[in-house]
BALOBA-127224 format. One record per residue (C-alpha): z, x, y. Coordinates in steps of 0.2 Angstrom, whole numbers, plus 5000, padded with zeros to 4 digits. Example, Ala and Ser with C-alpha at 12.3 -4.5 7.8 and 13.67 -1.06 7.14 Angstrom:
BEGIN
503950624978;503650684995;
END
This chain:
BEGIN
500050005000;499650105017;500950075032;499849905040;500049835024;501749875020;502349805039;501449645033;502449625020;504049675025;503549535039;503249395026;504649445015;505649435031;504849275038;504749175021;506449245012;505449264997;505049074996;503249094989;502349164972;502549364968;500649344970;500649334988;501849484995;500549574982;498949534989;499049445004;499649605015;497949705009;496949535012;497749515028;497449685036;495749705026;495249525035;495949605054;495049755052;493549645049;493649575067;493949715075;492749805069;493549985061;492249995048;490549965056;489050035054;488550155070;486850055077;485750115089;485249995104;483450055104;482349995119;480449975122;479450005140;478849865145;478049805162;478449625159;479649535171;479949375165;481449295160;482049335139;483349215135;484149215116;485449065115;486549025103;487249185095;488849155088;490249285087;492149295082;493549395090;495449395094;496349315106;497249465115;498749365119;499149295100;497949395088;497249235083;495349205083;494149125094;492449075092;490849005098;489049055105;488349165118;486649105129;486249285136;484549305148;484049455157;482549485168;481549675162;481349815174;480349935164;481249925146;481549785135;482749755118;481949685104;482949515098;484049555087;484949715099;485249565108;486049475095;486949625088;487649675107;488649525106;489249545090;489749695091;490549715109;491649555101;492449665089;494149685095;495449575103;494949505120;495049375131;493549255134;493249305152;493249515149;492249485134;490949385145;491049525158;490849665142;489349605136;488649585151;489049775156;488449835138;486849755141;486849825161;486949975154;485749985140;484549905149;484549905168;483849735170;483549645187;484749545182;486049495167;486549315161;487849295150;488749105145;489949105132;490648935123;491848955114;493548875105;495048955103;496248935086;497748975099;497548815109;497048705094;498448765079;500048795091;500448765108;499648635117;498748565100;497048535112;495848545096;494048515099;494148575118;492948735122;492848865138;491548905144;491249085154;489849165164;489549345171;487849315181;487249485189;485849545200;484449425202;485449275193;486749305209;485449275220;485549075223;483849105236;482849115219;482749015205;483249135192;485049045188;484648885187;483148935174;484449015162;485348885164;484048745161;483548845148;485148865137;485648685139;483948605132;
END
């Protein structure tokens, strides 16, 4: 048992005063930190976010990517899709960089809004667009399961940059248009 797994079960035997099966101060310590270590990502492959030239300039929008993370305040997960748009200035991301960006970048433990903001600043930075969109929808286990027991309800946050910013163009409402259908 390595020391993650062994302060999980000295938690559950603590928490639980041995009221459960032999089978679960076993097993579930291992599934427990092998599940966490999942979401946050320890054991990814490296990727590469590869790039073409491109001289196009119109607006790429992929919608819909869903992703996972951890609530920073209470390690529980939240979830939901991303709608990110950007608008090409000399380099393009095929698709699926896209789709992997937020996937990765929501590995860890987070709070909706800076996770909004870091996909927005990995995709900045990887691709110095004219401008960045990124909406995330999501629904958090830590409002439905304890607290305020709001299950169903979703948040919703934005990080709009460059040309998106820019409400003298049309650029916003078109990624907006765009991801709601």
């Amino acid at each position: 048992m390595d020391p993650s797994e062994e302060c999980i079960f000295r938690f559950l035997k603590w928490e639980l005063h041995e009221a459960v099966s032999e089978e679960v101060f076993e097993n579930t310590p291992k599934r427990f930190t092998d599940a966490f270590r999942e979401l946050m990502g320890t054991h990814d492959e490296p990727w590469e976010f590869t790039t073409f030239e491109t001289d196009l300039d119109e607006m790429i929008v992929v919608s819909d990517i869903d992703f996972v993370t951890l609530c920073e305040h209470h390690l529980l997960p939240f979830y939901g899709r991303a709608h990110v748009g950007y608008i090409p200035q000399g380099c393009m991301a095929g698709l699926s960089k896209i789709a992997r960006c937020v996937k990765s970048t929501a590995r860890g433990i987070w709070t909706q809004e800076n996770l909004t903001v870091g996909i927005a600043n990995e995709l900045e930075l990887h691709l110095a667009p004219k401008g960045v969109a990124v909406v995330l929808v999501a629904e958090h286990t830590c409002m439905g399961i304890r607290g305020v027991k709001s299950n169903g309800s979703k948040t919703t946050t934005s990080a709009l940059r460059g040309v998106y910013r820019d409400n003298e163009n049309n650029a916003r409402a078109e990624f907006l248009r765009l991801i709601h259908g």
